[in-house]
Residue, then its C-alpha position, 0 to 999 in steps of 0.5 A: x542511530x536515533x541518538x546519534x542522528x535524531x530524525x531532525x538532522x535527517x529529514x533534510x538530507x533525505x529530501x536533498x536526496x530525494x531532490x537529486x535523485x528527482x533531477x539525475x533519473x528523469x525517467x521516474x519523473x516522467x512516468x509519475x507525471x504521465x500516470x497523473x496525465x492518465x489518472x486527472x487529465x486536463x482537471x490538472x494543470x501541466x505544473x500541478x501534475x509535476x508538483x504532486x509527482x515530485x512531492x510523491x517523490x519526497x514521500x518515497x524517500x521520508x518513508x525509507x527514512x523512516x524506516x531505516x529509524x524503526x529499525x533501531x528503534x523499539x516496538x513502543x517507539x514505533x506504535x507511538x508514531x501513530x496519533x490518530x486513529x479512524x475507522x479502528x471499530x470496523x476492524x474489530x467489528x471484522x474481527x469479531x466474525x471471525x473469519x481473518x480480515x483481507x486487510x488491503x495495503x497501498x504503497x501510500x503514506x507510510x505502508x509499513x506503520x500501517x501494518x506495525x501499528x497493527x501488531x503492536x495493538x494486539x491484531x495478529x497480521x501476516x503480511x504477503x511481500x515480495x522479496x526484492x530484487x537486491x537481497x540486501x533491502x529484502x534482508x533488511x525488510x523482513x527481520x524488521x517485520x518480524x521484530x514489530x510482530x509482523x509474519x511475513x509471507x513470501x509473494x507467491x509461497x505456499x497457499x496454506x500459509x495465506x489460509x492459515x493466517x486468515x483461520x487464525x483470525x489474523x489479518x491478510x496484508x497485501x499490497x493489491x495497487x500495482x499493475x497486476x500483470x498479463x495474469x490480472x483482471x481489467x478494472x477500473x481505476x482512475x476510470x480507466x481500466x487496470x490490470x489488477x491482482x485477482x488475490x484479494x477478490x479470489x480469497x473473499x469470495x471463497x472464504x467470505x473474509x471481509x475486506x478492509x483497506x488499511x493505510x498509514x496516512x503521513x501527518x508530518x514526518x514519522x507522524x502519522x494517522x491510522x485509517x481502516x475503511x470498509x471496501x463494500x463489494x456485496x456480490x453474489x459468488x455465483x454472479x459471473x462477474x463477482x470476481x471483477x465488481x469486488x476488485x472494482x470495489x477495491x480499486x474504487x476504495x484505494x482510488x477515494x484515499x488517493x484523491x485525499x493526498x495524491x502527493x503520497x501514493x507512488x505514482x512512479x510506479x507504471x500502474x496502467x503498463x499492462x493493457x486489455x488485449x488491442x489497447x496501445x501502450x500507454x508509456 
């Protein structure tokens, strides 16, 4: 497709679409603009709220763009879209341990170069995802994975296969920054409490893996930088609020790489939808 259609021609299309999409289903426009109400209050003014909110919208649509190219495109090409690097010793570092890395993904930038780039750079990676609701994108999004290296596990399949990865030295890439349900922990983010996926925090307090918040950041269409960071949550295991400072430590992290670019975290996502028993509603 790549020689038939080179990213040039594409790129405008996909934002017109995107731009279509953005006027025709007011609905994602409402809530990207009310988590940005939520996340920076007044500090934002009502027209920047709606700019971040549509740019976030831009990002969604190069990011599948993107993606529908990595498809037909080698393994080569695909590592070569990454330019820079940051933070590229502390994996090693984590890796040199021994223990597996929890390697947290955010839907942020491109977060499917960021665990590409990590296998066509020699780090084994298993990723946990969710199989969507329409078979045909989930078809389309895992034999991809599995062409760039990546083993992928299924959300909520067998636990073995998550310990396996991490005693294989691989490293663990889940996707903690959505809501995470009636079963989630209440942690801040945005300073504002959020249910959040205990997994992460339940998998380094067991086995010790350390954590690291892994993301692909977007220099320009189909460039980006690499950014491995640590996510320090010294806790004691026999503290009982371990579970929830290391997931605070987490959403603390995610929420530093956010306030960097907010145009490229996806804020049509209802993040703040599930809430603390007696708390309103807030969509």
């Amino acid at each position: 497709m790549s020689s038939i259609f080179p990213p040039p021609v594409l790129i405008p299309i996909a934002r017109g679409l995107a731009h279509l999409a953005w006027a025709f289903y007011p609905r994602i426009k409402k809530i990207a603009v009310r988590n940005l109400e939520l996340a920076y209050g007044d500090s934002l003014s009502v027209g920047e709220r709606r700019r971040i909110a549509k740019q976030s919208a831009m990002n969604v649509a190069m990011t599948a763009l993107e993606f529908i190219y990595f498809m037909h495109w080698t393994p080569e090409r695909v590592k070569a879209t990454v330019v820079e690097t940051e933070g590229w010793d502390l994996l090693t570092g984590a890796l040199a341990q021994n223990k597996g890395v929890i390697g947290l993904a955010m839907h942020y930038g491109n977060w499917e170069v960021s665990g590409a780039f990590l296998t066509l750079s020699g780090v084994g990676l298993a990723a946990v995802g969710k199989r969507q609701r329409d078979d045909f994108f989930t078809n389309l999004a895992f034999p991809t994975r599995t062409k760039l290296g990546i083993e992928n596990i299924p959300k909520g399949g067998q636990t073995s296969l998550i310990l396996r990865a991490l005693r294989q030295n691989k490293v663990l890439g889940l996707l903690a920054d959505q809501n995470g349900g009636m079963d989630g922990a209440y942690v801040p983010f945005f300073g504002l409490a959020a249910s959040t996926v205990r997994g992460p925090a339940a998998l380094h307090l067991k086995l010790g893996a350390p954590m690291l918040l892994i993301v692909a950041k977007r220099i320009r269409p189909f460039r980006f930088r690499q950014i491995v960071r640590e996510v320090k949550c010294d806790v004691a295991k026999d503290d009982p609020e371990a579970e929830e400072k290391v997931l605070a430590a987490m959403n603390d992290a995610y929420e530093k790489v956010i306030r960097e670019d907010p145009t490229q975290w996806l804020w049509i996502h209802t993040r703040w939808r599930t809430r603390p028993p007696g708390e309103p509603l807030l969509y």
